[in-house]
mmCIF file of the C-alpha atoms, coordinates in Angstrom:
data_MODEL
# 
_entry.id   MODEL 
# 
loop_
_atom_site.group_PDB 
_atom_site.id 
_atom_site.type_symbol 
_atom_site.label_atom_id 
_atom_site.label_alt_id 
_atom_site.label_comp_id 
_atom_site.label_asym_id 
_atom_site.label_entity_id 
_atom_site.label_seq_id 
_atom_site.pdbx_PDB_ins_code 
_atom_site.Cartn_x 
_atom_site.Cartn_y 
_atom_site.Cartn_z 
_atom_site.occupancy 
_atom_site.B_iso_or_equiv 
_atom_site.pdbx_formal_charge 
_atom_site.auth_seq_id 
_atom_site.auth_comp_id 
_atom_site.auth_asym_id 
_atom_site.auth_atom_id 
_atom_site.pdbx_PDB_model_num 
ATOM 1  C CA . UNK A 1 1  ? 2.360   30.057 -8.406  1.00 0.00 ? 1  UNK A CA 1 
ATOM 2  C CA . UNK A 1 2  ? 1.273   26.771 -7.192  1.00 0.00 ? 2  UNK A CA 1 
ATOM 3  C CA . UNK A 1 3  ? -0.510  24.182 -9.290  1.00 0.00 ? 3  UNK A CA 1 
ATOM 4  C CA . UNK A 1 4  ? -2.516  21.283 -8.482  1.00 0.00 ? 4  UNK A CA 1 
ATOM 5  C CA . UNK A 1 5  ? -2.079  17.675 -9.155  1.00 0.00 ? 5  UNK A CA 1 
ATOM 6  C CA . UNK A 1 6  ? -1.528  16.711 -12.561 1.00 0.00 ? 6  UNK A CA 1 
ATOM 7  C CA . UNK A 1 7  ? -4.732  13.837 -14.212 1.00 0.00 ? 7  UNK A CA 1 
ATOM 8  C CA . UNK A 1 8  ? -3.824  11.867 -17.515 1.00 0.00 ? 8  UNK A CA 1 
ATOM 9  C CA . UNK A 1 9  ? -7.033  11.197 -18.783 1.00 0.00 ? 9  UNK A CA 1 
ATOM 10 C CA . UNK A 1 10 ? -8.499  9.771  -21.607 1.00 0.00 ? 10 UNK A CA 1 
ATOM 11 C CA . UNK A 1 11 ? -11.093 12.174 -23.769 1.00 0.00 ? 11 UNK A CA 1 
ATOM 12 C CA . UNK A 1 12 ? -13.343 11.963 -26.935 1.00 0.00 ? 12 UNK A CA 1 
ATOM 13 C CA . UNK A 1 13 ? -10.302 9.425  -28.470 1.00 0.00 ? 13 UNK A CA 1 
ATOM 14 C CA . UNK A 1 14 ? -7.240  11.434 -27.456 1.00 0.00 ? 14 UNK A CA 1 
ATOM 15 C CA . UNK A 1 15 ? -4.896  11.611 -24.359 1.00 0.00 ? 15 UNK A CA 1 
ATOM 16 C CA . UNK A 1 16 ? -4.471  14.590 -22.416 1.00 0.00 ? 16 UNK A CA 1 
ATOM 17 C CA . UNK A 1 17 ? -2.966  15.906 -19.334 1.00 0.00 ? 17 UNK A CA 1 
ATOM 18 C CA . UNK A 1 18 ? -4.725  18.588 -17.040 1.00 0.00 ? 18 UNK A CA 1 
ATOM 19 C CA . UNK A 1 19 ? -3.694  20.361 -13.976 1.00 0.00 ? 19 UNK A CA 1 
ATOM 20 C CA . UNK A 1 20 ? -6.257  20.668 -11.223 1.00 0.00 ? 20 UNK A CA 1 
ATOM 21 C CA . UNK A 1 21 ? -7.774  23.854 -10.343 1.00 0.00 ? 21 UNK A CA 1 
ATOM 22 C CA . UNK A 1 22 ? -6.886  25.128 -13.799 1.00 0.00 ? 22 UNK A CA 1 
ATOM 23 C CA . UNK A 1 23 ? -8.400  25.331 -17.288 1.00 0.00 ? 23 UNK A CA 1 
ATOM 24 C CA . UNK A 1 24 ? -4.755  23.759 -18.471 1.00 0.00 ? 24 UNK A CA 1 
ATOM 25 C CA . UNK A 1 25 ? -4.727  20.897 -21.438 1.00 0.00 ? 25 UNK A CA 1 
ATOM 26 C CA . UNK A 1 26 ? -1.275  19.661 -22.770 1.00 0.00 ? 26 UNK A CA 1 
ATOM 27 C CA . UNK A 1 27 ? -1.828  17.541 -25.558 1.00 0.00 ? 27 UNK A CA 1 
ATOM 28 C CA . UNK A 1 28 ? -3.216  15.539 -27.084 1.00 0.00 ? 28 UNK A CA 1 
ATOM 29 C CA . UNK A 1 29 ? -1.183  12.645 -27.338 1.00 0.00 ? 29 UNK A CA 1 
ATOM 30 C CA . UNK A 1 30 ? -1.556  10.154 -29.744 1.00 0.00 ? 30 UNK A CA 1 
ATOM 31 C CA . UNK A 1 31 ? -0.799  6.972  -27.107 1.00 0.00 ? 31 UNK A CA 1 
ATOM 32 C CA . UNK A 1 32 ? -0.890  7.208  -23.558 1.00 0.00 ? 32 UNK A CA 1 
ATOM 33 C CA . UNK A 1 33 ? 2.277   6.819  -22.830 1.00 0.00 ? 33 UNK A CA 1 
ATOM 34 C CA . UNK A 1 34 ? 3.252   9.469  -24.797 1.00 0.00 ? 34 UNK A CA 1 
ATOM 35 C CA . UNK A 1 35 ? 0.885   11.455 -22.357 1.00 0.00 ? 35 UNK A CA 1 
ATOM 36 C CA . UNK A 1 36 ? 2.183   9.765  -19.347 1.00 0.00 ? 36 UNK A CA 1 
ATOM 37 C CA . UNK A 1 37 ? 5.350   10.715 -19.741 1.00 0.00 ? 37 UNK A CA 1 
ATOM 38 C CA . UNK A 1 38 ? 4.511   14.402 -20.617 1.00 0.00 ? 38 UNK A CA 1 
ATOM 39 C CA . UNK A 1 39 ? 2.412   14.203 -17.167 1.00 0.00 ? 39 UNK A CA 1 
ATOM 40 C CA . UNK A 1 40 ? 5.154   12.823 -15.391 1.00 0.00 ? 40 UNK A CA 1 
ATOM 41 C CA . UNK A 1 41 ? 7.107   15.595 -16.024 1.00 0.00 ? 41 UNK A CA 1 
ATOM 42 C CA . UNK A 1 42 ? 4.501   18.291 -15.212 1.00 0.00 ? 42 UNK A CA 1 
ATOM 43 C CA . UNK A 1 43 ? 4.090   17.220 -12.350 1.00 0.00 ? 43 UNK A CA 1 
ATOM 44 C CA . UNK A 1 44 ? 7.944   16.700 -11.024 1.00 0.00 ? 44 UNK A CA 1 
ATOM 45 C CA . UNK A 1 45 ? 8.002   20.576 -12.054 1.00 0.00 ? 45 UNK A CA 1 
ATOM 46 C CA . UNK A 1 46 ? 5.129   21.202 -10.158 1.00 0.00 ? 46 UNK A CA 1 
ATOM 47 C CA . UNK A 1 47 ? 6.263   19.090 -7.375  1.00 0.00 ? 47 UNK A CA 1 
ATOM 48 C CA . UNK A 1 48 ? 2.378   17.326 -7.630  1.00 0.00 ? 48 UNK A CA 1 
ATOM 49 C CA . UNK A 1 49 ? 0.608   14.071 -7.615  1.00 0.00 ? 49 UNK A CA 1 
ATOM 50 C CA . UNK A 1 50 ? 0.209   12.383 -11.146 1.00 0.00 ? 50 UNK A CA 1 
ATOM 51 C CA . UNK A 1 51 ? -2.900  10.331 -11.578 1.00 0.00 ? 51 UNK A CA 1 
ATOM 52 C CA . UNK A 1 52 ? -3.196  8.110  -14.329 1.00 0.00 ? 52 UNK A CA 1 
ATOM 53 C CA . UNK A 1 53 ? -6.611  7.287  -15.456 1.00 0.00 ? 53 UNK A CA 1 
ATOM 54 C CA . UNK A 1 54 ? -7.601  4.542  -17.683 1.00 0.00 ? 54 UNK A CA 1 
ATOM 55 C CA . UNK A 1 55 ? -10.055 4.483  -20.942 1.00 0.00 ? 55 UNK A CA 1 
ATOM 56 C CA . UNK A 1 56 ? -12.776 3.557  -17.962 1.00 0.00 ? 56 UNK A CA 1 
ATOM 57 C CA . UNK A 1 57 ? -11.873 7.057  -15.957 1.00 0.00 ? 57 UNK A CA 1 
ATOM 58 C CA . UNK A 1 58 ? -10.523 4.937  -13.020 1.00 0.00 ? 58 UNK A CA 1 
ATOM 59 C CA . UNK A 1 59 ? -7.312  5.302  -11.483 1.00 0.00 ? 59 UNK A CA 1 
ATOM 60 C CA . UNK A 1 60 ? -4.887  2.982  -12.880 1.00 0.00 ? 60 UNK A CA 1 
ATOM 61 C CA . UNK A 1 61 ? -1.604  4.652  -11.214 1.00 0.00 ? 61 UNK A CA 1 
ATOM 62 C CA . UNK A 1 62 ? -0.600  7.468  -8.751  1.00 0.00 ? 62 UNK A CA 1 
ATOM 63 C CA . UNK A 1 63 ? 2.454   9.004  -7.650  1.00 0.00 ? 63 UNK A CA 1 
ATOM 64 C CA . UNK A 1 64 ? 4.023   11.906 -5.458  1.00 0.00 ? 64 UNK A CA 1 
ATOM 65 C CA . UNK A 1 65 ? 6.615   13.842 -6.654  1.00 0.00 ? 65 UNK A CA 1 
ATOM 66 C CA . UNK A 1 66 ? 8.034   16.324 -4.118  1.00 0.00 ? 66 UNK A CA 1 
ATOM 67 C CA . UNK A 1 67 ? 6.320   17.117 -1.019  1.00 0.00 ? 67 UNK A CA 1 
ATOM 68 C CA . UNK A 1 68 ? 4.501   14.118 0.259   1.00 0.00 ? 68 UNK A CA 1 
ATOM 69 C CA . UNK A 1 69 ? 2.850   15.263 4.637   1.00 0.00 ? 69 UNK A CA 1 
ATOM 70 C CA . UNK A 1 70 ? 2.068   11.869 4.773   1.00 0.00 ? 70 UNK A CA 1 
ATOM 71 C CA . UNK A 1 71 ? 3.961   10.547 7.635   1.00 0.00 ? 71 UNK A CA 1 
ATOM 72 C CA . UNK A 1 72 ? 4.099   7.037  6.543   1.00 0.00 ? 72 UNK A CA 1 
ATOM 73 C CA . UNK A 1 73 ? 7.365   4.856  6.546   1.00 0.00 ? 73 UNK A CA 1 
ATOM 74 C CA . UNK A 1 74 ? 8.677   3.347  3.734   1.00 0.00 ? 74 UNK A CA 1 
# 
């Protein structure tokens, strides 16, 4: 089953992780980069992006892990 990019996000005081298109929470995490990591991983399995939001909801970080179309060198 396929899953959708993976968001760490910041909510109500705690850090969680959820996977797009799903109702799916891991966490919470106590720090972020506890949740980071966590997200990181999720989303190698899934083969996903990984956004990282900040405490202001705005992307902070993004990466590809596994299938990236985008035909861009480099």
């Amino acid at each position: 089953m396929p899953h959708g990019d993976v968001e760490t996000v910041h909510i109500d005081g705690q850090w969680w992780n959820k996977v797009e298109g799903t109702n799916d929470r891991h966490g919470p995490h106590r720090t972020k980069e506890q949740a980071v990591e966590e997200g990181r991983d999720l989303a190698r399995g899934f083969k996903s992006e990984h956004i990282i939001k900040g405490l202001d909801g705005r992307i902070h970080e993004q990466n590809t892990y596994g299938h990236d179309p985008r035909n861009i060198p480099g």
